[in-house]
Every structure is written in C-alpha cells, then in structure tokens.
N, C-alpha and C positions, 0 to 999 in steps of 0.2 A: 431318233434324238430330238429331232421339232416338234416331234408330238408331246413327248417327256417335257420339252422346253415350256409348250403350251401348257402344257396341265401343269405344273408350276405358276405361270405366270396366269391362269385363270384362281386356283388356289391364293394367291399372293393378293390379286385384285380382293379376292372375296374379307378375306383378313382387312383388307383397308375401308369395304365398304360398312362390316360389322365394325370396326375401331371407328367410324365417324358417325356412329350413332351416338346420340346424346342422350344419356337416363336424365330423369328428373324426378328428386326425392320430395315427398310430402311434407313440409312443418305442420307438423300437428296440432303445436300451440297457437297458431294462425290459420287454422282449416276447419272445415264441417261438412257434416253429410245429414241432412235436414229434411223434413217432412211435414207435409199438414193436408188435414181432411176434414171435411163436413161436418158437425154435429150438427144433429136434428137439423138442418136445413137453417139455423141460425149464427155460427159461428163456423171456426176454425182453430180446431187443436191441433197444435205444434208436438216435433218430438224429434229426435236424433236419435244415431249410432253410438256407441261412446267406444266400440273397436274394429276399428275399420283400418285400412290400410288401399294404397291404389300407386301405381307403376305406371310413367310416361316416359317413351323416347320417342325421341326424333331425331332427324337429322338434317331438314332443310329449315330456313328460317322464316318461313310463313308457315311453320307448322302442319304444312297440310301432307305427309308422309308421318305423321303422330301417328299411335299408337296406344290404346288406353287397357289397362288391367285392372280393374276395382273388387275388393271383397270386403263384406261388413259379416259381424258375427251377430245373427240373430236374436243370440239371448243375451244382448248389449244393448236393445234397445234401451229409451227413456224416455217417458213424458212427463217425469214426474207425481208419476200416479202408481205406487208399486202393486195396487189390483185393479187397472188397467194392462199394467206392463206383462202381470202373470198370464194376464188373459189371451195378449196380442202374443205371447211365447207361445199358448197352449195350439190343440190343430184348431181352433178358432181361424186362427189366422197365420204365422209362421210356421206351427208345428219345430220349434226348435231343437227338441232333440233328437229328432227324425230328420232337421235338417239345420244345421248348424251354420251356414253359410249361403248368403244370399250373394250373386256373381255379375259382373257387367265384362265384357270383354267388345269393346271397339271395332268395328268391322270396314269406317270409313270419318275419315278427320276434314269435312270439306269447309272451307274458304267461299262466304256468302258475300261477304261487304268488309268494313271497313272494322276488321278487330272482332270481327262476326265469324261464329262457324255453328255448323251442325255437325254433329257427333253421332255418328248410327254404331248398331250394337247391338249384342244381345245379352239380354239380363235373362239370367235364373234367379225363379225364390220359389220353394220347394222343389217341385220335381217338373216345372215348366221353365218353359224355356220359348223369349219373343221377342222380336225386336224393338227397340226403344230407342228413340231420335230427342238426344240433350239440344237445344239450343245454347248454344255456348258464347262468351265474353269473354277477349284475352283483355284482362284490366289495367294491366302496363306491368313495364321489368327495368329494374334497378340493380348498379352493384353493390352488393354489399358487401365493403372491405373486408368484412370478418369472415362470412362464408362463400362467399361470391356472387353468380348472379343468382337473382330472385325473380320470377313473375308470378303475377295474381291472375287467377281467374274467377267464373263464375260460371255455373250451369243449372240450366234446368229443366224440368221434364214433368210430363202427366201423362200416369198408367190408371189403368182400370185392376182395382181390386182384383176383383172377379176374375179377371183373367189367369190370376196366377194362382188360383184357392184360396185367395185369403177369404175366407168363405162366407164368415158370420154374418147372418142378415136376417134385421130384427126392421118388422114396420111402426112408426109410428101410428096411434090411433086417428090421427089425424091427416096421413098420409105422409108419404116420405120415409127414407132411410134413419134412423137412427146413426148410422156412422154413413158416410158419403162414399159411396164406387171410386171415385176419382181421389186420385192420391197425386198431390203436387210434391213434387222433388227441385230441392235447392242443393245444389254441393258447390262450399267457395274454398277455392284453392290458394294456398299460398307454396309453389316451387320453389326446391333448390337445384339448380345446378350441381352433375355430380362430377368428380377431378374427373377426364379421360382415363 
C-alpha cells in the first residue's frame, strides 16, 4: 500500500514539474533568422529564412533550465537574388530537396554574465550534424496587456561552410574564396508567453 502510495505521489510530482514548464511562442512579425558571408573578400551579402519556426521552455527565471528547438525550411531561403537563391537550393550548397530542413536542437542554456548566455547545440544541414555555440542577449521583457508577457532576444553564431557540404568553392584569379567558409548567423527573437 506505501509503495502504491509512493508511486502516485512520484507520478503526481512529475505532473507538477512538466505543468511549470513555461513554452514560449515565436512573433513572427517581430523575428528573424539572418545570415551573411564573404564575397570576393570585399563585402558581405545578407540573406534570411522566410519559414522557419523555433520552440523555448523553461521553467526557472534565469533561464538557465531553457530549452531550444529550431527548424527553417531550406527552400525558403532569400537574398534577393532568385539565381543566387536557385543555386544556394541546388546540392551546391543546401541540396533542398534531398534535404528540406535545416535543425538546431539545444543541448545546454548557460548563464555567463549579466543578461548574457551561450547556447550549445547541435545544428544539422544536410545529412551532418555539429555542434554550434550562439552567443546569446536576453534584450528585456514587458507585459503586454493584449497578450501578455513578451521578451526579446538576440543570438549569434559563426559556422564553417564546409563543414556541413555546403560545398561550392570557386577561387578567385587573384586569390581568395569567391563566396567566404565562414557564415555569420543573427537570430532576433521577439517571445510570447504561452497561458499555462
């Protein structure tokens, strides 16, 4: 009968500690998942997601029990260039209809300093899979009468092409990459709070 008792009352605990996790939905209209890379060793070309989607809970309020779930749909990209865009789909570089979704999934939400975190993780895009550390910004949280509370954030990261086949690699006559290895990642978040 105590044993019965206990495993109820282990059961009943676990119910209250999944009910005081907090999700946190994306605003779309206030978000982005953002990029830029080398040309020719004199600039940097910008580009986005334009369908992406991404899932945070938590349950403590320094965040550092977060939880992060990211996926963008590869053949979403944009730079504004629709024969760049075909190129970066083709297996140049995403291979998107071989591989339709590029993934992050959070491994650890740590507390550096003062509204500071790194974000460890591991992103897939095609068929590799690495881990990738965001440096992260909580940018402050408000209530918002109409939906409730809100917080912003800001993240960022730099991966190597290469590492994940995005493959295409063209030299310059004069030396240097045509397109740059290194790819800077910006994602600025704007949270909602979602009802219990």
């Amino acid at each position: 009968m105590q044993r019965g008792l206990l495993f109820v009352g282990l059961l009943l605990t676990g119910v209250a500690t999944s009910a005081s996790q907090t999700v946190w939905r994306v605003d779309k209209s206030h978000s982005s998942m953002m990029f830029t890379v080398r040309h020719m060793l004199v600039s940097e070309v910008p580009g986005y997601f334009k369908e992406w989607d991404m899932k945070i809970t938590a349950s403590k309020d320094d965040w550092t029990d977060a939880t992060v779930e990211a996926v963008a749909k590869t053949a979403s990209i944009n730079t504004d260039n629709e024969r760049r865009d075909a190129d970066l789909r083709s297996d140049n570089f995403f291979n998107s209809e071989r591989f339709p979704e590029m993934k992050f999934v959070s491994t650890a939400f740590e507390k550096v300093g003062d509204k500071k975190y790194k974000i460890k993780g591991n992103l897939t895009i095609r068929d590799v899979t690495k881990e990738v550390v965001f440096d992260a910004e909580l940018l402050g949280m408000i209530n918002d009468p109409r939906v409730g509370t809100r917080v912003g954030w800001k993240a960022t990261a730099q991966i190597n092409r290469f590492d994940f086949g995005l493959k295409w690699n063209r030299m310059m006559e004069t030396g240097g990459l045509v397109v740059g290895e290194t790819v800077n990642i910006t994602i600025l978040l704007e949270l909602i709070k979602q009802a219990a």
